[in-house]
N, C-alpha and C positions, 0 to 999 in steps of 0.2 A: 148782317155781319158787315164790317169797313176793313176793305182793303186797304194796306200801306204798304209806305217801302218801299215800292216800284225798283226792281234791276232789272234790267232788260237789255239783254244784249244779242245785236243782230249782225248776221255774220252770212252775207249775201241774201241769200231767198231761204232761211231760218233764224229761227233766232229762239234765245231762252228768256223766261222770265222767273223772278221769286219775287213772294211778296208775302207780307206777313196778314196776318189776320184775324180780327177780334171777334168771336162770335158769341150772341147773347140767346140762349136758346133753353128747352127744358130736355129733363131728364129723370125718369121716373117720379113722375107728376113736381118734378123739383126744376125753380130756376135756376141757369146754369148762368155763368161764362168761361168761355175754353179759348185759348190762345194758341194757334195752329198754323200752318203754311202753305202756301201754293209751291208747286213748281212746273210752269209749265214747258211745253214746246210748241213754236208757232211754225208755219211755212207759208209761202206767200203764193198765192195764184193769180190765175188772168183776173179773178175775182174780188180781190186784195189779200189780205194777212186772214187767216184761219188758225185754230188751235189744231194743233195735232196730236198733242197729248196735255195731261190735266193730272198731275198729283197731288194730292193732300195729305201733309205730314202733321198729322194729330197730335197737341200737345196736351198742356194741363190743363184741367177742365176745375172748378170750384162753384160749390154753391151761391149764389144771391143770396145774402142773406135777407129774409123778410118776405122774398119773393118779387114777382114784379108786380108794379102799381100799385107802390104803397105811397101814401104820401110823403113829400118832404117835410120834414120838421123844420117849423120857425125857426129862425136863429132869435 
């Protein structure tokens, strides 16, 4: 999957982030891509920055058409 989008806003020893993200994966024996989101929450320790929470806000998802590893066609 590729993350983008990065917000990330820190607000002493926490901070939020959102980020968008493209995921190429299957789904009943079918190639997918689905377009979906983070949201997280970080806190910082003696350690550095840590997540403290992790959401995924699932969007639309559509078929590959062909599948993966097909070849490219000449132009």
């Amino acid at each position: 999957h590729a993350v983008t989008n990065p917000i990330i806003e820190i607000n002493g020893d926490r901070a939020t982030g959102h980020w968008h993200v493209l995921n190429g994966g299957m789904a009943q024996g079918k190639a997918t891509w689905s377009l979906n989101g983070y949201e997280d929450e970080y806190v910082r320790t003696a350690d550095g920055w840590r997540f403290k929470r992790v959401r995924v806000n699932l969007g639309p998802r559509s078929l590959q058409e062909g599948g993966w590893g097909q070849a490219i066609p000449k132009a």
